[in-house]
C-alpha positions as CSV (number, residue, x, y, z in Angstrom):
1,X,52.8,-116.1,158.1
2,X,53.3,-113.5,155.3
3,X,55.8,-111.4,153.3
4,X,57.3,-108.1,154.2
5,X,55.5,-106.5,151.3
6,X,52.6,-104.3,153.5
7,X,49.7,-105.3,150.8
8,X,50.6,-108.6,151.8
9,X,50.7,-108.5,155.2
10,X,47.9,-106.5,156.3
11,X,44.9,-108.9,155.1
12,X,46.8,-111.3,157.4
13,X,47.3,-109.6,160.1
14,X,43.7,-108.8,160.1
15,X,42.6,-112.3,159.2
16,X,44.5,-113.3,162.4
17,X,42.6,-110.5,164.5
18,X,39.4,-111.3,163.3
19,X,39.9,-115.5,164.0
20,X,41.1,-114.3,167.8
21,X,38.3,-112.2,168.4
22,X,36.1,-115.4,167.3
23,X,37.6,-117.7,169.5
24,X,37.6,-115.6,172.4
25,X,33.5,-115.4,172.0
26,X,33.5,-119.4,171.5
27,X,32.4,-118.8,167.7
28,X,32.5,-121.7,165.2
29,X,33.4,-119.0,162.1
30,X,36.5,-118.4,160.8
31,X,37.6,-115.7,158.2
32,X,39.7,-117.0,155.4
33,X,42.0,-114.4,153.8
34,X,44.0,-115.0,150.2
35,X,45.4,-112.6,148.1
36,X,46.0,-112.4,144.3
37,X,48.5,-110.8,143.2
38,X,47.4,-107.7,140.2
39,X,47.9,-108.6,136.8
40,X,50.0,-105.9,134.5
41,X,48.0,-104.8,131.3
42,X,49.2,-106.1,128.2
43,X,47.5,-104.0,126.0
44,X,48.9,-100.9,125.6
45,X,45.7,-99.0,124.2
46,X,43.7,-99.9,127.5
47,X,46.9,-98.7,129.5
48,X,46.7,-95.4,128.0
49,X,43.1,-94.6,128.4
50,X,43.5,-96.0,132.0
51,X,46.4,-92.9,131.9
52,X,44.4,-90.2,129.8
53,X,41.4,-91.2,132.6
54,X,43.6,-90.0,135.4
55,X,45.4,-87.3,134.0
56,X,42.3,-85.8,132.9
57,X,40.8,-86.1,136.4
58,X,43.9,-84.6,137.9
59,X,43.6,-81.7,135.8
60,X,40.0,-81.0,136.5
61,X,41.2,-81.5,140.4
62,X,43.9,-79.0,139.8
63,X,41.3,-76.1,137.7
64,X,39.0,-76.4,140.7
65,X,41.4,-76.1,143.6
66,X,42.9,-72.6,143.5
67,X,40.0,-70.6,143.4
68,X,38.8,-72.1,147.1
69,X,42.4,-70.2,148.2
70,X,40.5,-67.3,146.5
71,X,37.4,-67.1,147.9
72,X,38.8,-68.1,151.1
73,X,41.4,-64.9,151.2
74,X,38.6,-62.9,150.0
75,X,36.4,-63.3,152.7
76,X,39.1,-62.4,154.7
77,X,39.8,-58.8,153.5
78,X,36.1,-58.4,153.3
79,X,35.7,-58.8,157.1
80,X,39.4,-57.4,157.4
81,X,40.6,-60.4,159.2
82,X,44.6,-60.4,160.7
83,X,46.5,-63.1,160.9
């Protein structure tokens, strides 16, 4: 029915869910499912701005975190909370 690779297998298994669950309520619809596998980037230029994209999102991710442990601690010692 399908491979062992997980992105394979879980648009069948669903597929195959979705088809019972018709049958059972005497529908004439069925669900077709395929899948296409991903294409790699042959141009190097667009796979580094796909990089530079992410990075640079990770790194604003990462500025913004800490200072929610900050605030969060802070609040603590103002209204002198105890673990």
């Amino acid at each position: 029915m399908c491979s062992a690779e997980p992105h394979g297998c879980f648009p069948m298994l669903v597929n195959i869910l979705s088809n019972t669950f018709l049958r059972l309520f005497n529908s004439s619809a069925r669900f077709r499912v395929w899948n296409d596998p991903f294409y790699p980037i042959e141009n190097p230029i667009t796979e580094q701005g796909i990089f530079f994209v992410c990075f640079t999102y990770m790194m604003i991710l990462a500025a913004g975190l800490p200072p929610l442990f900050a605030v969060s601690s802070m609040q603590d010692y103002k209204v002198k909370s105890m673990h």
